[in-house]
MARZA-180070 format. One record per atom (N, C-alpha, C, CB): y, z, x. Coordinates in steps of 0.1 Angstrom, whole numbers. Glycine has a CB too. Layout:
REM residues N
REC     yy     zz     xx
REC      Y      Z      X
...
REM end
This chain:
REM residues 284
REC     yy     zz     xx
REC    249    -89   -107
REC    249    -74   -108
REC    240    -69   -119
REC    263    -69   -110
REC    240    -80   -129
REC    233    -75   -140
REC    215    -70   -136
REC    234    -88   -153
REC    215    -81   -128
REC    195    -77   -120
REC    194    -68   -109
REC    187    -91   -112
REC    203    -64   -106
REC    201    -55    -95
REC    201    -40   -100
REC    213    -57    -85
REC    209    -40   -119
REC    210    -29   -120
REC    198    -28   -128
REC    223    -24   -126
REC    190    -38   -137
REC    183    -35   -145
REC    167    -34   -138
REC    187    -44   -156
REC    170    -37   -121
REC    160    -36   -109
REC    155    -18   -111
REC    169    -40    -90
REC    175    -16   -107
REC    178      0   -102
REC    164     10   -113
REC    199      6   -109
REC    172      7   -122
REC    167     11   -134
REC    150     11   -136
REC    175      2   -144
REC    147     -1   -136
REC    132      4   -133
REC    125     11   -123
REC    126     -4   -134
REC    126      8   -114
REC    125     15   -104
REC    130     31   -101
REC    132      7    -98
REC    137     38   -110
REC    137     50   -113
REC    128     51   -120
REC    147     54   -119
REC    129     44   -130
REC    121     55   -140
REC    104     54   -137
REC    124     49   -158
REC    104     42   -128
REC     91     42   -121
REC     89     50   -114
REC     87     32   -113
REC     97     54   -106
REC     95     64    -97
REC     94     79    -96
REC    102     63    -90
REC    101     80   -108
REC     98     93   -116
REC     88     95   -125
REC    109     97   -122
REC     76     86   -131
REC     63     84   -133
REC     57     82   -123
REC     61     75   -141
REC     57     78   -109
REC     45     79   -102
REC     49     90    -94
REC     39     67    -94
REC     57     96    -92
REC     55    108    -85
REC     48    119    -96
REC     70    114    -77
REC     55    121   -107
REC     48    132   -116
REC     32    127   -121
REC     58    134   -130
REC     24    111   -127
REC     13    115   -125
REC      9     97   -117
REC      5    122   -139
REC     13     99   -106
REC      6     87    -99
REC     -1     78   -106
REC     -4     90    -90
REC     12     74   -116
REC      6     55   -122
REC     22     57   -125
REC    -11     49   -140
REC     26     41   -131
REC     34     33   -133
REC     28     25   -142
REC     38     28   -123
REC     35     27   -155
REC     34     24   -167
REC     34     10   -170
REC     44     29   -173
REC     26      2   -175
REC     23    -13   -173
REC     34    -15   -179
REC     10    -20   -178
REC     39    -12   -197
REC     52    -15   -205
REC     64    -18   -194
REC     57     -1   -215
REC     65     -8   -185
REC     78     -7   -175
REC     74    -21   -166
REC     79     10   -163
REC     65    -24   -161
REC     63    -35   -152
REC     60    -46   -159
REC     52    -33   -142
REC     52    -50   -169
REC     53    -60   -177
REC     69    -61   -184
REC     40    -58   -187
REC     76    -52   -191
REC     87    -51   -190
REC    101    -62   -181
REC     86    -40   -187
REC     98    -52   -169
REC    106    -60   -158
REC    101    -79   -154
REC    104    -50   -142
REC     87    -82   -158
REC     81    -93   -158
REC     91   -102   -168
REC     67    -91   -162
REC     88    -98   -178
REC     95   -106   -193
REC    109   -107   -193
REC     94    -98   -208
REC    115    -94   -186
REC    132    -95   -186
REC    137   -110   -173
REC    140    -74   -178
REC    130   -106   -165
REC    133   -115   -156
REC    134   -130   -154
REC    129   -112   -152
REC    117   -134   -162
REC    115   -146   -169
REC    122   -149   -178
REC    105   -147   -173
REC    130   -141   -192
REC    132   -147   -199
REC    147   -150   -196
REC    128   -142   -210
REC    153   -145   -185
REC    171   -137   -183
REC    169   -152   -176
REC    177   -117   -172
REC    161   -156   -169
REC    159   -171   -159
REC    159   -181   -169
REC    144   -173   -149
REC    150   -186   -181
REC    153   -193   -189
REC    166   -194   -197
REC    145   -193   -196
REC    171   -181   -204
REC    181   -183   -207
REC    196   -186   -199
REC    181   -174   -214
REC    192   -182   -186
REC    205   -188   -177
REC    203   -205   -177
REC    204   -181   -158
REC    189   -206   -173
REC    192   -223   -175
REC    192   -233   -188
REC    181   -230   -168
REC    191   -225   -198
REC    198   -235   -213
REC    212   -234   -210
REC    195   -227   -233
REC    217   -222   -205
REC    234   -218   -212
REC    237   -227   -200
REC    243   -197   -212
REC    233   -227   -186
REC    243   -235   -175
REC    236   -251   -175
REC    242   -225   -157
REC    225   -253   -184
REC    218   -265   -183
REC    214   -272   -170
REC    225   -273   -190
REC    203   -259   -163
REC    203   -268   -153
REC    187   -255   -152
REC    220   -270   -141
REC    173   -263   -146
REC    161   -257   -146
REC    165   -246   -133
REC    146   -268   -145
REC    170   -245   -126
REC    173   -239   -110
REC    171   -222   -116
REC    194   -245   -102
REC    175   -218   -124
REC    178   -204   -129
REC    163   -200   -131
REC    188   -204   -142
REC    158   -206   -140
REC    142   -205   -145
REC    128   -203   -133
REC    139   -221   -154
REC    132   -215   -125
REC    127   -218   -113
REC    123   -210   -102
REC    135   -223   -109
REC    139   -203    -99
REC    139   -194    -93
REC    134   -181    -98
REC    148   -195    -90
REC    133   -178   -110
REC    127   -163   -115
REC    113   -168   -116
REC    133   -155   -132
REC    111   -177   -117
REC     92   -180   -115
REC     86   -183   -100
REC     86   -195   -124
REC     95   -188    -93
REC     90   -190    -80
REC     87   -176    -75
REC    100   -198    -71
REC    101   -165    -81
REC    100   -149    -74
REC     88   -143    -81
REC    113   -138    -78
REC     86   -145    -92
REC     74   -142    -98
REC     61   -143    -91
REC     73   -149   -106
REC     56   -159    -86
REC     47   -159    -81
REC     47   -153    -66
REC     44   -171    -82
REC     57   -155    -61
REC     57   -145    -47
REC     54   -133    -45
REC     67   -144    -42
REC     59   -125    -59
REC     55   -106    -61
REC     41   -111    -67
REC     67    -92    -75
REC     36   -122    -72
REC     18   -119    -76
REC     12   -121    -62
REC     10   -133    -88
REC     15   -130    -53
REC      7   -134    -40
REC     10   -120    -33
REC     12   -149    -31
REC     20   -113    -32
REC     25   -103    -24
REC     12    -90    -24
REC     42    -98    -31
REC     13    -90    -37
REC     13    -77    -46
REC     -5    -76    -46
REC     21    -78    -66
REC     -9    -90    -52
REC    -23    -86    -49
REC    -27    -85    -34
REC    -32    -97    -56
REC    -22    -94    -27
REC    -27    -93    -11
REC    -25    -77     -6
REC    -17   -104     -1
REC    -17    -70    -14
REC    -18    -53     -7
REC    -27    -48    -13
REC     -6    -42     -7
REC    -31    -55    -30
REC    -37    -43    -35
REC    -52    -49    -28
REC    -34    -40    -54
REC    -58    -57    -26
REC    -69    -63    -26
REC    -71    -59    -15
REC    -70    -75    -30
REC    -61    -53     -2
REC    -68    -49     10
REC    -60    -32     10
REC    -64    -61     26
REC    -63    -29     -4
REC    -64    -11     -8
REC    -45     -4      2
REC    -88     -2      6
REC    -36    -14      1
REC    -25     -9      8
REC    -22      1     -6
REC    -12    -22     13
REC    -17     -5    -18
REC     -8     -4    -26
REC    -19     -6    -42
REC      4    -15    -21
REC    -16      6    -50
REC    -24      4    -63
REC    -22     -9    -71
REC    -21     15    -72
REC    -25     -5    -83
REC    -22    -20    -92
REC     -5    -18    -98
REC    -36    -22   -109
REC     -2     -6   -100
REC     10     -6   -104
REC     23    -10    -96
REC     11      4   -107
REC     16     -8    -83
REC     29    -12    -73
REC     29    -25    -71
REC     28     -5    -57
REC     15    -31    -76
REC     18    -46    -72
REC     22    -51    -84
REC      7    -55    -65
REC     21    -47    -99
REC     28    -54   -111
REC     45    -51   -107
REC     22    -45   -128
REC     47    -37    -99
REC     61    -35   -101
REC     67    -48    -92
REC     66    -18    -96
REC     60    -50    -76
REC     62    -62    -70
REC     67    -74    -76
REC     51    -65    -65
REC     58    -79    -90
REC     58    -92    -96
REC     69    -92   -104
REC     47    -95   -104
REC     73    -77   -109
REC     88    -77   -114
REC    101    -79   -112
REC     90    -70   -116
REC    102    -71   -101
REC    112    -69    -93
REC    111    -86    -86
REC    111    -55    -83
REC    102    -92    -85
REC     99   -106    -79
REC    107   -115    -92
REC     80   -109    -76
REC    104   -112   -102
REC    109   -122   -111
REC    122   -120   -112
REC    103   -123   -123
REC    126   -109   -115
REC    144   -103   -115
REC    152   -110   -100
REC    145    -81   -115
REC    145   -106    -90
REC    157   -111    -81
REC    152   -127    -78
REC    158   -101    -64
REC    142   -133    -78
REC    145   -143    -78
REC    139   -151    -68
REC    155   -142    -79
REC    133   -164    -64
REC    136   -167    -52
REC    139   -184    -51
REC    124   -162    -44
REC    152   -183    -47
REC    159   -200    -47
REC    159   -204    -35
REC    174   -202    -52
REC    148   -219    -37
REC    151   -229    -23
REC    165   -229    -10
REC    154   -245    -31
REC    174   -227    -19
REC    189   -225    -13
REC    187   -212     -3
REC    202   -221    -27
REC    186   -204     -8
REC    184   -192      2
REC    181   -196     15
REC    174   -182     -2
REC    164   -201     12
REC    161   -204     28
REC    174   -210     38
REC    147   -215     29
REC    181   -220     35
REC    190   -226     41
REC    198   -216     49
REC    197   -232     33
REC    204   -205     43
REC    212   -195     51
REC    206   -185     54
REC    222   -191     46
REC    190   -184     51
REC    183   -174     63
REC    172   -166     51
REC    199   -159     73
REC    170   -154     53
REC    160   -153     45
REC    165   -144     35
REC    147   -149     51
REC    155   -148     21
REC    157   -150     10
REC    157   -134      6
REC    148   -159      4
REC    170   -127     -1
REC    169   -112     -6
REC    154   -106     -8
REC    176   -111    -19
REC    145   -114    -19
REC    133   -107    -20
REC    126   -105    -10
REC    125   -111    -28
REC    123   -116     -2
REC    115   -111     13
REC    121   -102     20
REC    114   -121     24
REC    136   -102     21
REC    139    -91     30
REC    134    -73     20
REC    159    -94     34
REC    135    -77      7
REC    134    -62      1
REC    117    -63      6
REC    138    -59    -19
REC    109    -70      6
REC     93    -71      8
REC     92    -62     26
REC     87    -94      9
REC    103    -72     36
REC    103    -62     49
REC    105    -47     47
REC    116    -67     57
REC    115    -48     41
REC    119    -32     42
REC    114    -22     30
REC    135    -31     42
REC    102    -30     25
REC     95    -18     15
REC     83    -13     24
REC     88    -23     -1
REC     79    -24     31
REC     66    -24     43
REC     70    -11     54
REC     65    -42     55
REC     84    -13     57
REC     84     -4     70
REC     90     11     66
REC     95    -12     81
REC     95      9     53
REC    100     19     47
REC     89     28     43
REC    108     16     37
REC     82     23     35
REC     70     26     27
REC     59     30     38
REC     65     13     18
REC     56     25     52
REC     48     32     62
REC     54     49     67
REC     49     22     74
REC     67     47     69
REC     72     54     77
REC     73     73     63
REC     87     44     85
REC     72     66     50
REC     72     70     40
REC     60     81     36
REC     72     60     34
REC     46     72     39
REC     33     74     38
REC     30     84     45
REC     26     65     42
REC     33     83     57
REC     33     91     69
REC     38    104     67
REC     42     85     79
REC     52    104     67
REC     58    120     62
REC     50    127     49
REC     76    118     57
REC     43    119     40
REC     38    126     27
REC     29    131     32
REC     35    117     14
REC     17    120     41
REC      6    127     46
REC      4    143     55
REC      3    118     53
REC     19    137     64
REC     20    149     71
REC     20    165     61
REC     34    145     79
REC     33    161     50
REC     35    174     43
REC     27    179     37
REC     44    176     36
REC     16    171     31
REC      5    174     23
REC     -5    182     35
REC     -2    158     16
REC     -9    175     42
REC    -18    180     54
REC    -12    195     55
REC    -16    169     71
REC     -2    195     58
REC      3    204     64
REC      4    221     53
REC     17    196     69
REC      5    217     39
REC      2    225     31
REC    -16    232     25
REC     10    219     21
REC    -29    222     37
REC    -36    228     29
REC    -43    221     47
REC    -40    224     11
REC    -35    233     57
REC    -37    233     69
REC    -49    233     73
REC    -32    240     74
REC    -57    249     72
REC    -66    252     75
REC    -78    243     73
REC    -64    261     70
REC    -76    238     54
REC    -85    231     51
REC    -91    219     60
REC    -80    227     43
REC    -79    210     62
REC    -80    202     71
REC    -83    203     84
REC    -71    198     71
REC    -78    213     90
REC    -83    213    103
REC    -96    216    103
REC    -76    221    111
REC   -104    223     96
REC   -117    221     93
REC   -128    206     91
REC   -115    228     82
REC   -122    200     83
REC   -125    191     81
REC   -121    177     93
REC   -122    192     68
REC   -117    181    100
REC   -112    171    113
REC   -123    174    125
REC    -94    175    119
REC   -124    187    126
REC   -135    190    129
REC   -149    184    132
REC   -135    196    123
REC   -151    185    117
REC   -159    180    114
REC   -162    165    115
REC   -160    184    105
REC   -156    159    116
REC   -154    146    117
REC   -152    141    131
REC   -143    142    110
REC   -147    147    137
REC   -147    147    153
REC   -158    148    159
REC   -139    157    158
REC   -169    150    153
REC   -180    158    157
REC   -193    146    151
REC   -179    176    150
REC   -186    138    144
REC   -198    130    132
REC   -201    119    150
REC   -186    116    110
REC   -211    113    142
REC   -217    104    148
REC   -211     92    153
REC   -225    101    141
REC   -198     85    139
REC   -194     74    147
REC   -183     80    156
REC   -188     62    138
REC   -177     92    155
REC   -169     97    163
REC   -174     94    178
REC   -166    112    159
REC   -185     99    177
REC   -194    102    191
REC   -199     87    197
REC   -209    112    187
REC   -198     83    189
REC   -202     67    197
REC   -190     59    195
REC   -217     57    189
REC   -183     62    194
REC   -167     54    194
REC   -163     59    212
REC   -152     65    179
REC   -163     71    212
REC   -158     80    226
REC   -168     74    238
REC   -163    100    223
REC   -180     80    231
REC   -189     67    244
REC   -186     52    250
REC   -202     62    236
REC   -188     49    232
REC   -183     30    243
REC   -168     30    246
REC   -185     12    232
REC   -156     41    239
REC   -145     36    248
REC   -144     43    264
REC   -131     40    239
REC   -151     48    267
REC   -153     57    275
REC   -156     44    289
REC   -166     69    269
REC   -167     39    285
REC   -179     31    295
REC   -171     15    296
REC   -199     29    285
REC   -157     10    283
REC   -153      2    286
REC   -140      3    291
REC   -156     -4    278
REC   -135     13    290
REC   -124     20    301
REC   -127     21    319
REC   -124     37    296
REC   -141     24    320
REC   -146     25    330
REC   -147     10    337
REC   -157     32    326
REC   -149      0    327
REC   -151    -12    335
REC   -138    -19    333
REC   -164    -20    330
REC   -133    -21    324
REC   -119    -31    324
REC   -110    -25    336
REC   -108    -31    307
REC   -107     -9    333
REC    -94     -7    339
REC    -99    -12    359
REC    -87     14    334
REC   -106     -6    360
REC   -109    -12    376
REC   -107    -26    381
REC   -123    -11    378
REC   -116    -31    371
REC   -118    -47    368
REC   -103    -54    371
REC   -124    -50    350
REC    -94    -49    360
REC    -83    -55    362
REC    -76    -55    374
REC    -76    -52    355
REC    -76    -39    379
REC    -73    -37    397
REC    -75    -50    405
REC    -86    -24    406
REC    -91    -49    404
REC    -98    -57    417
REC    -92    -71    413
REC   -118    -56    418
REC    -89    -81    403
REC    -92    -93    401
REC    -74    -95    403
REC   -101    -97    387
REC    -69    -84    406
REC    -48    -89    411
REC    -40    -97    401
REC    -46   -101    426
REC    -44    -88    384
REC    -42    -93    377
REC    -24    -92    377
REC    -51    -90    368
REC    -14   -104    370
REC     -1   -101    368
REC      6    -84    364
REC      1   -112    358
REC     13    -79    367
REC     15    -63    362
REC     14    -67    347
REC     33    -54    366
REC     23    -76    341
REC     26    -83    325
REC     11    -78    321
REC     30   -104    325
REC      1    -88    328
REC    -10    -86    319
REC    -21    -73    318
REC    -16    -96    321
REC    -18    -65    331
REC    -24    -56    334
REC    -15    -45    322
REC    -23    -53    351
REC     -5    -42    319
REC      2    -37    311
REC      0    -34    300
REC      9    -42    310
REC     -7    -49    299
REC     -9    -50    277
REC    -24    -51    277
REC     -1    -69    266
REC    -28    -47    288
REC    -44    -46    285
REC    -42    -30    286
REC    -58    -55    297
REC    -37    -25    293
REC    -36     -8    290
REC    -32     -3    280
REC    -28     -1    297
REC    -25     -8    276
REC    -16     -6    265
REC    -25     -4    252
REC     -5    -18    264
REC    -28    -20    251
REC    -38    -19    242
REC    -51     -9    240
REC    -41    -29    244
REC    -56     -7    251
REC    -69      1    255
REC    -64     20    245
REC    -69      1    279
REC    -48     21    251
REC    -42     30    243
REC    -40     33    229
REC    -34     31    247
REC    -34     20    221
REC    -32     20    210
REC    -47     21    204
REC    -23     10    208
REC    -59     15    206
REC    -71     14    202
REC    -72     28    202
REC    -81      6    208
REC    -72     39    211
REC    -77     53    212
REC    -68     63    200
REC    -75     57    228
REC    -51     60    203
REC    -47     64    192
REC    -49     64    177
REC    -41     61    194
REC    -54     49    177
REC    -53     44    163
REC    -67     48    156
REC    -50     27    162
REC    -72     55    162
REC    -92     52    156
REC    -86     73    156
REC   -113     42    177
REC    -83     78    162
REC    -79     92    162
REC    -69     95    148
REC    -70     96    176
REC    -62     91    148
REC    -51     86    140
REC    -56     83    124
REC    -45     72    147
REC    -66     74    123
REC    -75     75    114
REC    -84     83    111
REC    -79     69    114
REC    -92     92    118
REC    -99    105    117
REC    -89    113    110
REC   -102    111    132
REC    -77    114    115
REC    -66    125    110
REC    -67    121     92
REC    -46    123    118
REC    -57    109     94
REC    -57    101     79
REC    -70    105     69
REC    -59     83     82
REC    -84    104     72
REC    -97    108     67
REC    -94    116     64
REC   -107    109     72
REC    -97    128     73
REC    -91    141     71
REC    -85    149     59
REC    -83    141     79
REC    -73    141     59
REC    -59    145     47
REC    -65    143     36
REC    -45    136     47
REC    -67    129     33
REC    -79    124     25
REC    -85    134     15
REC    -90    120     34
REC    -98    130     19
REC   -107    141     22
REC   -103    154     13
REC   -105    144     37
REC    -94    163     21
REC    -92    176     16
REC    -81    179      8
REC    -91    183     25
REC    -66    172     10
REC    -58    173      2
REC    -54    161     -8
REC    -49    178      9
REC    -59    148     -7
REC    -58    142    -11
REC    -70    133    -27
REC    -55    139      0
REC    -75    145    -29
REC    -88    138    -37
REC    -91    152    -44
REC   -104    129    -26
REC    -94    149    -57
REC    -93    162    -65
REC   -108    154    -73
REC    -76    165    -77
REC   -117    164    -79
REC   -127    159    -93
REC   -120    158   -107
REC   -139    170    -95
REC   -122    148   -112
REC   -120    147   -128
REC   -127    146   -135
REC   -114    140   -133
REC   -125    149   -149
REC   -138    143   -158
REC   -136    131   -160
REC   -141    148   -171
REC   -147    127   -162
REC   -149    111   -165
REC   -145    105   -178
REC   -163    108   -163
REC   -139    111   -187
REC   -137    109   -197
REC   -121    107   -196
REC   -142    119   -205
REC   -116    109   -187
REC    -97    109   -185
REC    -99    101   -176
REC    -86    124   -180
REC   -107     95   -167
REC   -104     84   -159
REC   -100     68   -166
REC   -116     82   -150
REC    -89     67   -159
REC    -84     49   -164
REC    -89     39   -152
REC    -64     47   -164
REC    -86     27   -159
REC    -90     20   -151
REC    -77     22   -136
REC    -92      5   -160
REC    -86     18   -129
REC    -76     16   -115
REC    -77     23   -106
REC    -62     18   -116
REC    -81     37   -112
REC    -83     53   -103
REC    -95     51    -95
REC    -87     67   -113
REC    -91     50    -82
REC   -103     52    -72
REC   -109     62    -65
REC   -100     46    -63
REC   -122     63    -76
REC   -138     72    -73
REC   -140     69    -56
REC   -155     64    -83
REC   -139     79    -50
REC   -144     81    -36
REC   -157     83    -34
REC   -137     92    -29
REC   -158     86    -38
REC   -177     90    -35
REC   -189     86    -45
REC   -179    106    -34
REC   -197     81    -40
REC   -209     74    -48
REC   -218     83    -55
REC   -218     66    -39
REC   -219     77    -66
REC   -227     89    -81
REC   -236     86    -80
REC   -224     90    -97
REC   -247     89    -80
REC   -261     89    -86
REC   -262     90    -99
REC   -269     98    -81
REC   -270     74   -103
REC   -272     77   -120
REC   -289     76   -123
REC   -262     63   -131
REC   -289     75   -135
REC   -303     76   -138
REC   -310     69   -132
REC   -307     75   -150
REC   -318     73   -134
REC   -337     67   -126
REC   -333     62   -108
REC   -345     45   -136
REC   -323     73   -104
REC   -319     74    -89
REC   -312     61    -83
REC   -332     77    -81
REC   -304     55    -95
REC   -298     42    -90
REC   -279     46    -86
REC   -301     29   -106
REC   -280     42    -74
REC   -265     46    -67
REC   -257     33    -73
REC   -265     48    -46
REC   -245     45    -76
REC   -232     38    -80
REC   -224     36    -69
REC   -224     45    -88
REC   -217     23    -65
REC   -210     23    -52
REC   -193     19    -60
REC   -218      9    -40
REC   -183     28    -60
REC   -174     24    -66
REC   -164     14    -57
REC   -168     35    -71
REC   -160      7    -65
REC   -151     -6    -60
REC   -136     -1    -50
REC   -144    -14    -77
REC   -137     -7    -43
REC   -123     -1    -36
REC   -110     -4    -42
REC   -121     -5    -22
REC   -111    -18    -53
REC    -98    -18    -59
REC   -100    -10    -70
REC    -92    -31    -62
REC   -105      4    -71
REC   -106     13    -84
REC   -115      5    -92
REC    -90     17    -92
REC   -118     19   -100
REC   -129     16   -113
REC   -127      7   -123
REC   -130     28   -122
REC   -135      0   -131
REC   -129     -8   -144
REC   -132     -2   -154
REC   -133    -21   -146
REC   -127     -8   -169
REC   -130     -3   -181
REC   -148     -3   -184
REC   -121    -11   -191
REC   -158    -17   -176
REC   -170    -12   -175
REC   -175     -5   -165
REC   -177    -20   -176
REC   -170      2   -155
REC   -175     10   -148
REC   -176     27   -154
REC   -168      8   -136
REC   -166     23   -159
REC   -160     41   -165
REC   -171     38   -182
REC   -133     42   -170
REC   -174     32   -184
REC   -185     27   -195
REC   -200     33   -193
REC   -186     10   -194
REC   -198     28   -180
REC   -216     28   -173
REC   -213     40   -170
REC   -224     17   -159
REC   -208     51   -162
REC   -208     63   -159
REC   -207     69   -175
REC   -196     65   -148
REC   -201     68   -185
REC   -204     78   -197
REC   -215     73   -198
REC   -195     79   -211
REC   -220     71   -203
REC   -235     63   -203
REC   -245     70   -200
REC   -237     52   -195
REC   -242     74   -180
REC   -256     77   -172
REC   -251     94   -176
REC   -256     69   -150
REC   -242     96   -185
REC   -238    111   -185
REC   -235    121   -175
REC   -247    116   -191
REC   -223    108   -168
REC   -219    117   -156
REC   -204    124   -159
REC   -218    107   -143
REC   -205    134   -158
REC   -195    141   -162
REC   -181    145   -154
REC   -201    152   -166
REC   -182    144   -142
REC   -171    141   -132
REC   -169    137   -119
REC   -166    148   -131
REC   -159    133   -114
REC   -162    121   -103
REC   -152    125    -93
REC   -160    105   -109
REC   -155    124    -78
REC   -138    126    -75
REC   -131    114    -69
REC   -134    138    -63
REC   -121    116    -75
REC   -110    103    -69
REC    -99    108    -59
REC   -100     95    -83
REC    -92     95    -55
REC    -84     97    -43
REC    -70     97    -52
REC    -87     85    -30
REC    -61    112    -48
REC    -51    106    -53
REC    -39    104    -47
REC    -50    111    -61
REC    -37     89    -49
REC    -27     83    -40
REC    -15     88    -37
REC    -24     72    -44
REC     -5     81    -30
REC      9     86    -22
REC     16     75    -29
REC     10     87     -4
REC     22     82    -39
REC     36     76    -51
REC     42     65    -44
REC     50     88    -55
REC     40     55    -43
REC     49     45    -33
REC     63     38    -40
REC     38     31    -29
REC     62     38    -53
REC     77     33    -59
REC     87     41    -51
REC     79     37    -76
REC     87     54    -50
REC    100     58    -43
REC    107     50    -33
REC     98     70    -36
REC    101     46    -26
REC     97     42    -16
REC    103     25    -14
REC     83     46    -15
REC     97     19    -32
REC    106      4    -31
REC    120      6    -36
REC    100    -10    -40
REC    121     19    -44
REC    139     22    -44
REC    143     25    -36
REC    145     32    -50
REC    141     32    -23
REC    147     33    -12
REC    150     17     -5
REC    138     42     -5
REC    139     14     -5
REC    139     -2      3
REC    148    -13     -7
REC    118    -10      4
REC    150    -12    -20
REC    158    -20    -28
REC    171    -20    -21
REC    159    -15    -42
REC    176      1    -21
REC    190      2    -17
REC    195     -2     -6
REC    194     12    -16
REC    188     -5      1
REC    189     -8     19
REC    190    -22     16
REC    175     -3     31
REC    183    -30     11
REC    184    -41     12
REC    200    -47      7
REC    172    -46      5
REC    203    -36    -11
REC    214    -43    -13
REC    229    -42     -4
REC    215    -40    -27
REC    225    -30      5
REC    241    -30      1
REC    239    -33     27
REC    253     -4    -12
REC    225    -35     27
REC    228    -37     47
REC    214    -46     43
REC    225    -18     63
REC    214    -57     36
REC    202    -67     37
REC    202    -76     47
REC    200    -76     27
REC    214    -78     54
REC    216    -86     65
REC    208    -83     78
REC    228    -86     67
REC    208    -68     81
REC    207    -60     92
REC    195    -72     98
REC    202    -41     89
REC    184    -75     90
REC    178    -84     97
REC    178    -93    105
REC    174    -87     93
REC    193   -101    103
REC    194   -109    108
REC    195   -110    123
REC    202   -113    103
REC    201    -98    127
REC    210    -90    136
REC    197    -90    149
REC    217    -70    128
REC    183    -91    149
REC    176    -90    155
REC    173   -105    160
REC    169    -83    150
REC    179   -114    156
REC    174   -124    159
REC    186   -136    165
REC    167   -127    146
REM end
């Protein structure tokens, strides 16, 4: 009980730092790192047995593999994946578990993914939806760009040939099904992303000065610096020498994207797990 509360607990107060200024305090996540590691050693001097230790490092390394694999394909910032490594080392992950099915932290890992989408979504929507006009302007516009226009083309000309194709060749309904299907989700999902852009774009990315940028904050758009040499910023955010070289070329502000607070989001997925973590099972 004692790690579930002192989970709770960060996880508030995380979450009430990244909604007010979208970061998560390293102290708080390195914090939950140290408590976890050291609460695992000291369980295995007092019960004399390495299993306690073990397990808070094995969870450890699982929220590092977790945490960077979202941040490194731009899901989740750096704070959400230190808070990962935390909450990884506090709950733990023991060989034993697997035996009776899967292990609490993976299941909180499931249900921060599906939580946390379905999460994303509603923020985007309400945001979009408060700087309407804007956006619909800018969708517009994008609807109208070039790859839009050659997206529509070739799905257009390969619509034209599969869906027939499949007719004539008497394919199983099964497979005729999931080639439609698919043909659909591709049209949705490339639209779907225009929208996402969109939100982006207009409600989602403000200019700052360059002098208040930290490391992590991801610059959307490429600067031109002296003697006409383009800056291409990193998608896992700026570093302490990027934000170096931009005072430097005397660039004075930049705009960044600013993210959708996701901690809420692993407190929600914490509570679900603790008190209906099973539900998973129930599907299988």
């Amino acid at each position: 009980m004692f790690v579930h509360l002192v989970v709770l607990a960060g996880l508030i107060i995380g979450s009430l730092s990244d909604i007010k200024t979208r970061e998560v305090p390293d102290t708080l996540n390195f914090g939950l790192i140290a408590v976890g590691l050291v609460s695992g050693l000291f369980l295995s001097l007092f019960h004399e047995t390495a299993s306690y230790f073990i397990s808070s490092l094995l969870g450890f390394l699982a929220g590092v593999l977790i945490g960077v694999l979202l941040f490194y394909t731009g899901q989740w910032g750096g704070g959400d994946a230190k808070m990962i490594m935390g909450i990884g080392a506090l709950a733990g992950l023991s060989i034993s578990e697997f035996a009776v099915g899967i292990p609490f932290f993976f299941l909180f890992i499931i249900n921060s993914l599906l939580i946390g989408a379905f999460y994303g979504l509603i923020w985007v929507v309400v945001i979009g939806l408060k700087k309407f006009k804007d956006v619909k302007q800018e969708l517009a516009s994008l609807r109208t760009s070039r790859q839009a226009l050659l997206f529509r083309k070739t799905f257009i000309v390969i619509t034209l040939i599969v869906v027939p194709l499949i007719f004539i060749l008497g394919l199983p309904f099964l497979v005729k099904f999931l080639i439609i299907t698919g043909l659909l989700f591709i049209f949705i999902a490339f639209h779907a992303s225009i929208i996402l852009r969109a939100v982006e774009q207009i409600a989602m990315s403000k200019k700052v000065s360059v002098s208040k940028l930290t490391e992590g904050d991801w610059v959307i758009e490429e600067v031109r610096l002296k003697n006409n040499k383009i800056f291409s910023p990193p998608k896992t955010g700026v570093s302490y020498d990027d934000i170096k070289m931009l005072k430097d070329n005397n660039i004075k502000k930049v705009v960044v994207k600013e993210g959708i607070p996701f901690v809420p989001s692993f407190l929600m997925a914490y509570i679900i797990t603790f008190f209906f973590g099973n539900w998973f099972h129930y599907l299988f």
